[in-house]
One Martini backbone bead per residue (centre of mass of N, CA, C, O) as a GRO file, in nm:
protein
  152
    1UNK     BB    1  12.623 -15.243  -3.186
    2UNK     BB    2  12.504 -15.048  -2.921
    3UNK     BB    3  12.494 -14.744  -2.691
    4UNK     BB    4  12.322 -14.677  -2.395
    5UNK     BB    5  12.167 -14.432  -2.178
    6UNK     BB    6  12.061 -14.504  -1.867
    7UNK     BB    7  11.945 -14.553  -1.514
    8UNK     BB    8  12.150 -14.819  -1.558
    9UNK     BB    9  12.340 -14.681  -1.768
   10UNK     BB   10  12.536 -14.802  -1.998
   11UNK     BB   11  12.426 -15.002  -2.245
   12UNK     BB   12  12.436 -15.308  -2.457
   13UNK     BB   13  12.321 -15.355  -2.797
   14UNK     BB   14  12.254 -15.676  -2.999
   15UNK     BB   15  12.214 -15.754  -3.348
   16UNK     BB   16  12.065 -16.033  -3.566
   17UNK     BB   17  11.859 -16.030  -3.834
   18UNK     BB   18  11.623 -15.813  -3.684
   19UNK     BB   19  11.740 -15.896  -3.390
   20UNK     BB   20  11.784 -15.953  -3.039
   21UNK     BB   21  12.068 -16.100  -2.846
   22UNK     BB   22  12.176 -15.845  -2.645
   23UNK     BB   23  12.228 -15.734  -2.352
   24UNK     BB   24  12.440 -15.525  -2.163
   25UNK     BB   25  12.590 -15.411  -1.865
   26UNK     BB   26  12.833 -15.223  -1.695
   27UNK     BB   27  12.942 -15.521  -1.548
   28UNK     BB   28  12.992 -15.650  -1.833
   29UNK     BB   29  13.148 -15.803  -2.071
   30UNK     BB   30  13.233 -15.684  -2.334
   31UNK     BB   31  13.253 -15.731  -2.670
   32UNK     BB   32  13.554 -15.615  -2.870
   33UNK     BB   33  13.487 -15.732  -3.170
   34UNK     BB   34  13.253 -15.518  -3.211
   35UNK     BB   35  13.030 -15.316  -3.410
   36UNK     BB   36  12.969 -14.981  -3.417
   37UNK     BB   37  12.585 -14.999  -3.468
   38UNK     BB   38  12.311 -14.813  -3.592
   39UNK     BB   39  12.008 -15.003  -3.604
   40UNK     BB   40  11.672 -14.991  -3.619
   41UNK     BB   41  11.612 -15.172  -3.412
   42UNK     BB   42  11.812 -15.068  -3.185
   43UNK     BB   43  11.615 -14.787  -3.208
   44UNK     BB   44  11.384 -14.935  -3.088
   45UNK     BB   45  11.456 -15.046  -2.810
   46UNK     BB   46  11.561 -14.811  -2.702
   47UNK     BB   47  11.294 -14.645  -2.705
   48UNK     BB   48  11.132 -14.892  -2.527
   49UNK     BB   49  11.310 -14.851  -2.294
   50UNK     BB   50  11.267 -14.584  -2.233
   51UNK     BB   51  10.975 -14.584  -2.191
   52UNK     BB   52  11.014 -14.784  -1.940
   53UNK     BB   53  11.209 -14.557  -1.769
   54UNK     BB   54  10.907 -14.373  -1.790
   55UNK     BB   55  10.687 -14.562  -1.698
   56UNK     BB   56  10.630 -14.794  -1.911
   57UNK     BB   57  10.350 -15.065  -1.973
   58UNK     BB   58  10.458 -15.210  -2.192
   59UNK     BB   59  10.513 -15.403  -2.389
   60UNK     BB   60  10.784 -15.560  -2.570
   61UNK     BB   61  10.824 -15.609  -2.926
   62UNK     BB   62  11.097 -15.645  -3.006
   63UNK     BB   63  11.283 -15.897  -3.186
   64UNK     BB   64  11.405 -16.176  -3.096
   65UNK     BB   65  11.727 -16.383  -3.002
   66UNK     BB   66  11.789 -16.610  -2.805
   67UNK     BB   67  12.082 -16.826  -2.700
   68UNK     BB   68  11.999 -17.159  -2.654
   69UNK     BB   69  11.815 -17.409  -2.479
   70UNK     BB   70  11.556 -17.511  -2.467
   71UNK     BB   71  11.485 -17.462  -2.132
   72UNK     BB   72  11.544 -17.142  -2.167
   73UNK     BB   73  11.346 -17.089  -2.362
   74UNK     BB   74  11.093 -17.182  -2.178
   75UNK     BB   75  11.163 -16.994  -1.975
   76UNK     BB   76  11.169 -16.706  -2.134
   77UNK     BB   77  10.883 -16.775  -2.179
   78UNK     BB   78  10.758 -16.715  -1.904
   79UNK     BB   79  10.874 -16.430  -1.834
   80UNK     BB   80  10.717 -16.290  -2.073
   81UNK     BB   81  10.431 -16.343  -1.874
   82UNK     BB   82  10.527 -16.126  -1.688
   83UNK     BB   83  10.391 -15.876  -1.589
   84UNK     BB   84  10.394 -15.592  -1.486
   85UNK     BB   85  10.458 -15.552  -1.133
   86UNK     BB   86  10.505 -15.846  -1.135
   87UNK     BB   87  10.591 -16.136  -0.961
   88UNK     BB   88  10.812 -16.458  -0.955
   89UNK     BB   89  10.892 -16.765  -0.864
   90UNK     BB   90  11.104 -17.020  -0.924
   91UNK     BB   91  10.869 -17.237  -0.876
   92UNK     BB   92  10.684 -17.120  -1.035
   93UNK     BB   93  10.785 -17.158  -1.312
   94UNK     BB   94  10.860 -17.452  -1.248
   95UNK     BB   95  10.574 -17.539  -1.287
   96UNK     BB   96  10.440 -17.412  -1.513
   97UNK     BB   97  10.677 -17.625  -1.685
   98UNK     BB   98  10.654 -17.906  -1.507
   99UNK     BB   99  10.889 -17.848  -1.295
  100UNK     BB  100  10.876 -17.859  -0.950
  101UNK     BB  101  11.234 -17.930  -0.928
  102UNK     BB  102  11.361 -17.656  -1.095
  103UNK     BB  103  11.420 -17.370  -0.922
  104UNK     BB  104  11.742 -17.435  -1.008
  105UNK     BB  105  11.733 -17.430  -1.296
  106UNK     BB  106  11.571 -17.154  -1.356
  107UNK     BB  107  11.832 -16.993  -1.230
  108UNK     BB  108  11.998 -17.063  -1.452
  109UNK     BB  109  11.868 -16.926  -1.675
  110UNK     BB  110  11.822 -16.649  -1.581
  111UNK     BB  111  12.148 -16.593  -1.587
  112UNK     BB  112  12.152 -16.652  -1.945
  113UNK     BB  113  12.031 -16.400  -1.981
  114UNK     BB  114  12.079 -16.219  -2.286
  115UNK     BB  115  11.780 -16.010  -2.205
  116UNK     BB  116  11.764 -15.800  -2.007
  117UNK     BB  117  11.443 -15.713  -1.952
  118UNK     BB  118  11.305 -15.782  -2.185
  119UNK     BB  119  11.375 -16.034  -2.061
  120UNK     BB  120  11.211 -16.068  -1.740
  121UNK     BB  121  11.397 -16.160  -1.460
  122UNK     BB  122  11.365 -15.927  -1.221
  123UNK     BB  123  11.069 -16.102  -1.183
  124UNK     BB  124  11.232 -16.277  -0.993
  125UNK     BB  125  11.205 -16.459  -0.696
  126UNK     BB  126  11.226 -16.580  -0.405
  127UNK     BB  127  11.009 -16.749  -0.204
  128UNK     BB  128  11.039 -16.506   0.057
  129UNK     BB  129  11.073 -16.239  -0.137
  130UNK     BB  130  11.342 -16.179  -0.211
  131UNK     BB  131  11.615 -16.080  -0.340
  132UNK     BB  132  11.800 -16.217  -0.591
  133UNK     BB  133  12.040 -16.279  -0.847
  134UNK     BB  134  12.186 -16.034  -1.064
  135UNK     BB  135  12.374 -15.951  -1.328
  136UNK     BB  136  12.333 -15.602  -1.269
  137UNK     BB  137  12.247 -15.622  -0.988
  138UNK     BB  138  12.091 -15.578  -0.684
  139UNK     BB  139  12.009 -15.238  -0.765
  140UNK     BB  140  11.888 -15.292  -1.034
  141UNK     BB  141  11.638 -15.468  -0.924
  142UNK     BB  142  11.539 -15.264  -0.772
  143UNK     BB  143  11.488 -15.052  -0.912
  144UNK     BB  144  11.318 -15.222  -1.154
  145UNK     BB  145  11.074 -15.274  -0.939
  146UNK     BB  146  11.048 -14.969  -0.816
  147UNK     BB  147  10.958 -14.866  -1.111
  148UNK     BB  148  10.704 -15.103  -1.118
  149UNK     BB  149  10.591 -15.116  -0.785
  150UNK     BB  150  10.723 -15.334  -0.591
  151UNK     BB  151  10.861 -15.145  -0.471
  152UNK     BB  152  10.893 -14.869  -0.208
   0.00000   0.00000   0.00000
């Protein structure tokens, strides 16, 4: 795990066997007994975060492993093939994935997302066009949005 200073705080990323496993925002709490260690990997998602906070649109390459249920693994799938730039609602998702009345179901796979950004929940919206509920809260998700030219 290791900190890296972002324009939405300081966040922490860990990885394990040459994979990102978690990323966490500044309101979140960090494990306490994790050893801070700078590995290729975590410097490579670095530079790829930098990249995009520096308004690059490449998707992240950097590979992942986010620990779940299968269902919120294949929510994870979905949200990214979420384009930069553009959002998904909750019931979009859950068509996409054949569960049409999955909505709320879809919302809890997103909150328990473990690599936020990289895997691009801030991308999923209310059915009326609204932000919901983000675990780095919404100004970081607003930030995140108008970042990416969703909002103005």
């Amino acid at each position: 795990m290791y900190y890296y200073q972002t324009p939405v705080g300081k966040i922490g990323i860990a990885e394990e066997n040459g994979a990102i496993t978690n990323l966490w925002f500044p309101t979140d709490s960090l494990p306490v007994t994790a050893d801070l260690w700078e590995t290729p990997v975590l410097k490579r998602a670095a530079k790829q975060l930098t990249g995009y906070f520096a308004g690059g649109r490449h998707p992240f390459t950097v590979p992942l492993a986010p620990q779940g249920t299968a269902f919120m693994q294949s929510v994870w799938a979905e949200l990214r093939k979420i384009p930069y730039g553009e959002t998904r609602t909750y019931g979009e998702i859950a068509c996409a994935l054949g569960k049409p009345n999955g909505a709320r179901a879809v919302g809890m796979a997103n909150n328990k997302n473990p690599v936020p950004i990289l895997i691009p929940c801030h991308r999923v919206i209310g059915r009326n066009g609204k932000l919901t509920g983000y675990r780095g809260g919404l100004a970081v998700k607003e930030k995140l949005l108008t970042l990416e030219g969703v909002l103005r």
